[in-house]
VEXDREN-22594 format. One record per residue: residue number from 1; residue in one letter; x, y, z of N, C-alpha, C in turn. Coordinates in Angstrom, 2 decimals. Layout:
N
  num  residu       nX       nY       nZ      caX      caY      caZ       cX       cY       cZ
  NUM       a        X        Y        Z        X        Y        Z        X        Y        Z
...
***
This chain:
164
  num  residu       nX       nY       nZ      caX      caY      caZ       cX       cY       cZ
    1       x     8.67   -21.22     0.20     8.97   -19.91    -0.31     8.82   -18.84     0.78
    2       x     7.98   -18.97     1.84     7.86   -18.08     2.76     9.36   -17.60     3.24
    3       x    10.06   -18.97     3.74    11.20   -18.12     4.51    12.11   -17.42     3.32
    4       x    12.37   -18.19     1.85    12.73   -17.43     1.25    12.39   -15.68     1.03
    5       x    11.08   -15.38     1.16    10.35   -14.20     1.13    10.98   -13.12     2.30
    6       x    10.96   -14.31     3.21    11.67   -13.31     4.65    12.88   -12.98     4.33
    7       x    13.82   -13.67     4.04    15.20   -13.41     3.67    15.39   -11.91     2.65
    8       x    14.75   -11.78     1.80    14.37   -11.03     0.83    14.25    -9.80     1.35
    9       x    12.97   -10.04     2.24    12.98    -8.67     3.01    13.90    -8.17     3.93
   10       x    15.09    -8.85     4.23    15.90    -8.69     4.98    16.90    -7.78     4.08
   11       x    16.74    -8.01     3.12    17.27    -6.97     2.56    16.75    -5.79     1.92
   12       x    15.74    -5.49     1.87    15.11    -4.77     2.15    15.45    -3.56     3.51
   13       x    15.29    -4.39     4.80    15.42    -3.86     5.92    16.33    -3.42     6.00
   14       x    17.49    -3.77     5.60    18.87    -3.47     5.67    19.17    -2.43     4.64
   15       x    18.47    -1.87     4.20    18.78    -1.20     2.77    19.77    -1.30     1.91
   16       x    19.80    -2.55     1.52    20.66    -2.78     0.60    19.88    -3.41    -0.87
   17       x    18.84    -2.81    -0.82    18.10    -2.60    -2.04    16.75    -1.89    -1.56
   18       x    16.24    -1.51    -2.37    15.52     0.11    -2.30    13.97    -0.53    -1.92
   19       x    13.36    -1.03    -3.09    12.62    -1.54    -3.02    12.66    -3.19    -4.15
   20       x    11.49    -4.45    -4.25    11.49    -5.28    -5.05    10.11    -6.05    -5.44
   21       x    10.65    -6.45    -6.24     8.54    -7.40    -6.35     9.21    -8.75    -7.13
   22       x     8.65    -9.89    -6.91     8.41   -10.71    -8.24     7.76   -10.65    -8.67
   23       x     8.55   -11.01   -10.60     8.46   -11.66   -11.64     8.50   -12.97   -12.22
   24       x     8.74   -12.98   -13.40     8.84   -14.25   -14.15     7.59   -15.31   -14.00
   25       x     8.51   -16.17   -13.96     7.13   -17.31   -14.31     6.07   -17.22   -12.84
   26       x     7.17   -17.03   -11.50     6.68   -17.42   -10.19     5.55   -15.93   -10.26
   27       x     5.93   -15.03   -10.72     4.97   -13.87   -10.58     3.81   -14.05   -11.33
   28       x     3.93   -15.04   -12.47     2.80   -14.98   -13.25     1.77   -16.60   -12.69
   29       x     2.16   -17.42   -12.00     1.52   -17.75   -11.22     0.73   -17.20   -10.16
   30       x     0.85   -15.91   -10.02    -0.40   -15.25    -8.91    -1.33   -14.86    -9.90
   31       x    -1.34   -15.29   -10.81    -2.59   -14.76   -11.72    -3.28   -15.91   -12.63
   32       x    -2.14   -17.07   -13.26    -2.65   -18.13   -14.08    -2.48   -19.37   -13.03
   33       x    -2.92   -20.60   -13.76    -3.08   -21.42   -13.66    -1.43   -22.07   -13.32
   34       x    -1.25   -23.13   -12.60     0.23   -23.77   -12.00     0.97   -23.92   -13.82
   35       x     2.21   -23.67   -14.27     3.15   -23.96   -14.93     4.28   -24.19   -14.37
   36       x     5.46   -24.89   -15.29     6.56   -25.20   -14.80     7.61   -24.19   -14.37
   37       x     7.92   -23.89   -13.31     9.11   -22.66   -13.53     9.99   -23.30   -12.51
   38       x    11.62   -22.58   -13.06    12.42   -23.07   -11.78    12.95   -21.83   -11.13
   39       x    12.67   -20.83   -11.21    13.62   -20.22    -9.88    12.27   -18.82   -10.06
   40       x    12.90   -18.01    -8.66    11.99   -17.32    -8.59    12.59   -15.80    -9.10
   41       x    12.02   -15.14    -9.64    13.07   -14.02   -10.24    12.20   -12.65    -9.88
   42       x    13.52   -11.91    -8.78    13.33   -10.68    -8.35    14.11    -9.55    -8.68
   43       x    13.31    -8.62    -9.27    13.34    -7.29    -9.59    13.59    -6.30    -8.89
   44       x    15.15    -5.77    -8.49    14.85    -5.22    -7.85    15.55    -3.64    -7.81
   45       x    15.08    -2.49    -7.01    15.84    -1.47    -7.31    16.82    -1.55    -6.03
   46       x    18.00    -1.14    -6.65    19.18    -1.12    -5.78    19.40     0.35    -4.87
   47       x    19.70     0.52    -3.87    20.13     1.65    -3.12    20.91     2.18    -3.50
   48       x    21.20     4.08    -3.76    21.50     4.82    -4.56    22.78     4.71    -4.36
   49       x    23.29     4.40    -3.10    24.31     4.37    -2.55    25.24     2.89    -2.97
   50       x    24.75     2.31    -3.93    25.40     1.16    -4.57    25.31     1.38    -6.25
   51       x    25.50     2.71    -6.71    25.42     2.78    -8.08    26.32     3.60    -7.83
   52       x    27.39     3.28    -8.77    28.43     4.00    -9.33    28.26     5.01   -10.50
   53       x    27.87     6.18   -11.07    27.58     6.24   -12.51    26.20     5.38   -13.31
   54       x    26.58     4.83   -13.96    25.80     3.59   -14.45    26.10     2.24   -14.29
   55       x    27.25     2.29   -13.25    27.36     0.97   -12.57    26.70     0.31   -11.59
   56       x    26.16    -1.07   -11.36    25.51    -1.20   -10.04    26.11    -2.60    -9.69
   57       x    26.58    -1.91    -7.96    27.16    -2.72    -7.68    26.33    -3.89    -6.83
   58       x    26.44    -5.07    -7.17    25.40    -6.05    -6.40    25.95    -6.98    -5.31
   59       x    27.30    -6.50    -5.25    28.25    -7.27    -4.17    27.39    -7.36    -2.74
   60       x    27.38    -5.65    -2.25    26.29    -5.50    -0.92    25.81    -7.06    -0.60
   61       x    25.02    -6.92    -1.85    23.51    -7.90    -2.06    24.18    -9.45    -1.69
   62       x    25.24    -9.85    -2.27    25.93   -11.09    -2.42    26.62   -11.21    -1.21
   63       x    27.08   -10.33    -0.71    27.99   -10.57     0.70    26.99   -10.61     1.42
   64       x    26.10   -10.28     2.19    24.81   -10.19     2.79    24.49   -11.82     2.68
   65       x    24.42   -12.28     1.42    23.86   -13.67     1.30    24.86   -14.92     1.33
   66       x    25.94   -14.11     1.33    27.30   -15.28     1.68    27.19   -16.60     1.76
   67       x    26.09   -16.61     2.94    25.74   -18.32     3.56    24.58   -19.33     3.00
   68       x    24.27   -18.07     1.68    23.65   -19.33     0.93    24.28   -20.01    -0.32
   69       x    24.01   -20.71    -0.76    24.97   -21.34    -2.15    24.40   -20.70    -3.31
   70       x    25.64   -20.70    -4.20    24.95   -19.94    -5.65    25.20   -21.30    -6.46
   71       x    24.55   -20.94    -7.41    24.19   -21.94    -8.27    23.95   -21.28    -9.69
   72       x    25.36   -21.36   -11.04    25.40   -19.92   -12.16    24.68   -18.75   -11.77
   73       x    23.62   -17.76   -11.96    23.22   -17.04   -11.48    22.18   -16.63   -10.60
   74       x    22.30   -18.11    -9.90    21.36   -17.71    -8.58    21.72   -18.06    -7.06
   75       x    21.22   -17.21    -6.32    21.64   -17.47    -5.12    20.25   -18.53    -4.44
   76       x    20.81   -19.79    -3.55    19.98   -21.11    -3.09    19.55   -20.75    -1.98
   77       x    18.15   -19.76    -1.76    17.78   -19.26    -0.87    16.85   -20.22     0.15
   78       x    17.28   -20.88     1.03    16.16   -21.52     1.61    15.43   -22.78     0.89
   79       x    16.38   -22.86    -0.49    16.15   -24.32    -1.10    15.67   -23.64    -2.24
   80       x    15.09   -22.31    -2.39    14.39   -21.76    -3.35    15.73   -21.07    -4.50
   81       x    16.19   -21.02    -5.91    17.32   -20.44    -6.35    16.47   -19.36    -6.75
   82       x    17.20   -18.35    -6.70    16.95   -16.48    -6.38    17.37   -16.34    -7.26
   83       x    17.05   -15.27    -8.52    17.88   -14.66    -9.22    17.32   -13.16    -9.51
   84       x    18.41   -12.60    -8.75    18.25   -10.84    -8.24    18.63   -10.02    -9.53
   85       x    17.15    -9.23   -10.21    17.66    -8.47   -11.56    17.31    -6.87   -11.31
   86       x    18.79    -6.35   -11.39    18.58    -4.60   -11.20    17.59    -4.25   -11.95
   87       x    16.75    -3.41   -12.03    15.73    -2.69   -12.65    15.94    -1.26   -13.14
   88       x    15.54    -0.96   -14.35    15.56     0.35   -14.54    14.45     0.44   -16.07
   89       x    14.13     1.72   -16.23    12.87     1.69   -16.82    11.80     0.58   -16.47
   90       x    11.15    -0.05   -17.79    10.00    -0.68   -17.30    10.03    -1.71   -17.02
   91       x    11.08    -2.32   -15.98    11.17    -3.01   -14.77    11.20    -2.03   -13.22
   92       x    11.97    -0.78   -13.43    11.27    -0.18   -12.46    10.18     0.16   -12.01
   93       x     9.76     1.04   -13.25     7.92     0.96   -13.61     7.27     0.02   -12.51
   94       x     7.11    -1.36   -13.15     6.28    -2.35   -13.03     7.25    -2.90   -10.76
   95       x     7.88    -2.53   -10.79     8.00    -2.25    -9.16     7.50    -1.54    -8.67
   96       x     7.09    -0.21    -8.88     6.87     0.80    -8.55     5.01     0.58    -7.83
   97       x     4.60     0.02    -9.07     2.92    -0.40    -9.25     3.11    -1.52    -8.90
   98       x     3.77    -2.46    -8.31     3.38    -4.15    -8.02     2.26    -4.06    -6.93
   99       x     1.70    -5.20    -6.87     0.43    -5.21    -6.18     1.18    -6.26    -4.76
  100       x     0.98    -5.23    -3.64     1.53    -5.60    -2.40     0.43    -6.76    -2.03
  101       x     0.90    -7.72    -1.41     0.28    -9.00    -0.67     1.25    -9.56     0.51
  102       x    -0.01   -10.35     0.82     1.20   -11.67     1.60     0.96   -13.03     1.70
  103       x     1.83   -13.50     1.13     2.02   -14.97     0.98     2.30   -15.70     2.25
  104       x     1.30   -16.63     2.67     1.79   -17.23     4.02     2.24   -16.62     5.43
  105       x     1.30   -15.20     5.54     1.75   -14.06     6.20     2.82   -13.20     6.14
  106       x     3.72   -13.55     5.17     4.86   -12.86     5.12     4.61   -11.62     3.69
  107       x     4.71   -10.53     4.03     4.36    -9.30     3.04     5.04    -9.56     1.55
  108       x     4.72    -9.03     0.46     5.79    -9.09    -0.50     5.03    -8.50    -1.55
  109       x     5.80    -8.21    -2.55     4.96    -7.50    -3.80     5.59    -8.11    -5.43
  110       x     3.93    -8.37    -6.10     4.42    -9.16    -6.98     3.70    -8.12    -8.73
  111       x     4.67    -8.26    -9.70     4.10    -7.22   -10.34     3.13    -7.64   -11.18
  112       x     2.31    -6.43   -11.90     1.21    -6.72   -12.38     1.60    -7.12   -13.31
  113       x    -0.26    -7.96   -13.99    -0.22    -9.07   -15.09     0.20    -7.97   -15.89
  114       x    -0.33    -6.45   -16.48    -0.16    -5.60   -17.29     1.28    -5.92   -17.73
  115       x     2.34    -5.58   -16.44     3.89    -5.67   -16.86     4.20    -6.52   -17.03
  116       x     3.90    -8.16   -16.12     4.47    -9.09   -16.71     4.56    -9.07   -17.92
  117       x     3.55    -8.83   -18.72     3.10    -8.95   -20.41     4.30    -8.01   -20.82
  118       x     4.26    -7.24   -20.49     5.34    -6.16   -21.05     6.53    -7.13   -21.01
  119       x     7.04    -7.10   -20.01     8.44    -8.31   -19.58     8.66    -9.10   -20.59
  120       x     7.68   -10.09   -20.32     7.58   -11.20   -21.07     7.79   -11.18   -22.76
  121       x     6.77    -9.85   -23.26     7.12    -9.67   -24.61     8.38    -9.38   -25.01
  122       x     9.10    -8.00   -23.88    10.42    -7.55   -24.02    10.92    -8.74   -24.35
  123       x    11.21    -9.62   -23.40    12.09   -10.82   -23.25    12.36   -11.44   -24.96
  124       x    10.89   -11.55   -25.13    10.96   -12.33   -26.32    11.47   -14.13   -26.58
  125       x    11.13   -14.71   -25.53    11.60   -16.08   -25.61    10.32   -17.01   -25.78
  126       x    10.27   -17.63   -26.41     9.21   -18.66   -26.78     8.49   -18.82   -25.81
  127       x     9.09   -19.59   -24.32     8.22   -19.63   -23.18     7.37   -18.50   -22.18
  128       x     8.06   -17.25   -22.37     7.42   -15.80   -22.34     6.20   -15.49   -23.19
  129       x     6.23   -15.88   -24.42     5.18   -15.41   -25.40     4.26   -16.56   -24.88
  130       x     4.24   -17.96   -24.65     3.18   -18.28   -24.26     2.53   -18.27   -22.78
  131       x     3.56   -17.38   -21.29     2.91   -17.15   -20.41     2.03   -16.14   -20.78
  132       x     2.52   -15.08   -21.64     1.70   -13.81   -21.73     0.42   -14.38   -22.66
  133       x     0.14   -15.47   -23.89    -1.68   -16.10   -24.15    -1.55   -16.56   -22.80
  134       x    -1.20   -17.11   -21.73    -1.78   -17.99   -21.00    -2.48   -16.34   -20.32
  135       x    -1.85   -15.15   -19.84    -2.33   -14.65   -18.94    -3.27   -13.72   -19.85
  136       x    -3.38   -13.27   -20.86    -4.86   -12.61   -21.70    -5.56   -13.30   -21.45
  137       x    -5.46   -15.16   -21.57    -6.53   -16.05   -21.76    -7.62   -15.94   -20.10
  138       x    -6.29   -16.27   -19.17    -6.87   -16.31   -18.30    -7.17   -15.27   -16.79
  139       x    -6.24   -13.81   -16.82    -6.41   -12.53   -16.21    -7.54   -12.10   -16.48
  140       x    -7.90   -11.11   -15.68    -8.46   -10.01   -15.95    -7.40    -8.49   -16.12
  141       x    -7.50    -8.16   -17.70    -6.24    -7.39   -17.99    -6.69    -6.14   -18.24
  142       x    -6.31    -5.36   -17.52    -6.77    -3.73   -17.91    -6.02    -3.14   -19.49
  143       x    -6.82    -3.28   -20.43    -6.23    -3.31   -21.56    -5.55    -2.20   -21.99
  144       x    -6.22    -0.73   -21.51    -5.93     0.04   -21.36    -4.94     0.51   -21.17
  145       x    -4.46     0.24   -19.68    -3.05     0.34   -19.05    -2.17    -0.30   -19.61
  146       x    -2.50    -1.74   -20.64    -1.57    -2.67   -20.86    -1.09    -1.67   -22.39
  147       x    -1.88    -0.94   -23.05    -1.23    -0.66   -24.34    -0.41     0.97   -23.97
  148       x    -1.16     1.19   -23.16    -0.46     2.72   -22.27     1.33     1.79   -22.21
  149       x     1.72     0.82   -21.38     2.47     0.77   -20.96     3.47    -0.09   -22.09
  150       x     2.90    -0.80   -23.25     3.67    -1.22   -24.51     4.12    -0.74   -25.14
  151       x     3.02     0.84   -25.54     3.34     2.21   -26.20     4.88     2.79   -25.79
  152       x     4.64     2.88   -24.45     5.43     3.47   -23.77     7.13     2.89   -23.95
  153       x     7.12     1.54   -24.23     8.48     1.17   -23.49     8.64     0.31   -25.41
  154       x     8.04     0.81   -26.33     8.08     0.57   -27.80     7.61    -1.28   -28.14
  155       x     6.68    -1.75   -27.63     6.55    -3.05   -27.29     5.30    -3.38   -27.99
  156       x     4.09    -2.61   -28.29     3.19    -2.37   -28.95     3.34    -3.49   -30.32
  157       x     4.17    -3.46   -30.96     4.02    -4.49   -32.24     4.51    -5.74   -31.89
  158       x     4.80    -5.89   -30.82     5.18    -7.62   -30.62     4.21    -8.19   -29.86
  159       x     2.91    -8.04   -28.98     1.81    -8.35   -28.87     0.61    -8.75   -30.01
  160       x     1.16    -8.10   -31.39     0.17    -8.71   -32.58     1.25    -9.87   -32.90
  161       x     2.28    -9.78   -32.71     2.88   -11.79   -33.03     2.22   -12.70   -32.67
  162       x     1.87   -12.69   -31.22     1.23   -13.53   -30.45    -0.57   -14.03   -31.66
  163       x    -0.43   -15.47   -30.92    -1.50   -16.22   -31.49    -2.84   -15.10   -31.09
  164       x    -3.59   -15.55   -32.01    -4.63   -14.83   -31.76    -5.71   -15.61   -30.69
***
């Protein structure tokens, strides 16, 4: 995943996206215990200069990556499949606040457990509802921030679905 990480930031460097963090399952592995996931899924905000209106164009992003293989909606980064998701509201949010690190020396930012939970509930898919018990069970979750930010994005009543 490292060189994948580098690649990433290469776009970055290039500004052809603003800023990004991971998500999904691979993001919620910096906090729980190993689960199954297959691709790594990045969040990202696009450069202003690639939004049309309320269009966003992700070509930039795809021509840039030309020389790797896609595979339905991911690009085969370094063996790793990528799947690049524009952000706006509370996926921007939860970019905005990701908690910067580096994996294998290479920098990167992955977002908090707070938002994953958010994500994950948004999402609403069976395997989402049980990363988010896996990460109450096993995070340390600022509860606080977490209902600040459910409130916020109307998410608040789908956290009492979840098992108790």
């Amino acid at each position: 995943m490292k060189k994948t990480l580098q690649v990433i930031n290469q776009l970055k460097e290039k500004k052809l996206i603003e800023d990004y963090a991971i998500g999904g399952g691979i993001g919620a592995l910096f906090y729980i215990e190993p689960i199954l996931t297959y691709d790594l899924d990045v969040f990202i905000l696009v450069s202003p200069r690639f939004k049309k209106g309320d269009l966003i164009l992700l070509s930039p992003i795809y021509d840039y990556l030309k020389k790797y293989p896609r595979q339905r909606e991911h690009i085969i980064i370094e063996g790793i499949p990528v799947q690049f998701i524009p952000a706006n509201g509370l996926e921007a949010e939860a970019i905005k606040t990701a908690k910067e690190i580096k994996y294998r020396g290479v920098k990167t930012k992955v977002i908090r457990a707070e938002y994953l939970i958010a994500l994950f509930l948004k999402s609403g898919r069976r395997k989402d509802k049980e990363k988010v018990n896996m990460l109450l069970e096993q995070t340390k979750i600022d509860k606080r921030k977490l209902k600040k930010i459910l409130e916020n994005y109307s998410l608040k009543g789908k956290l009492k679905v979840l098992k108790p």
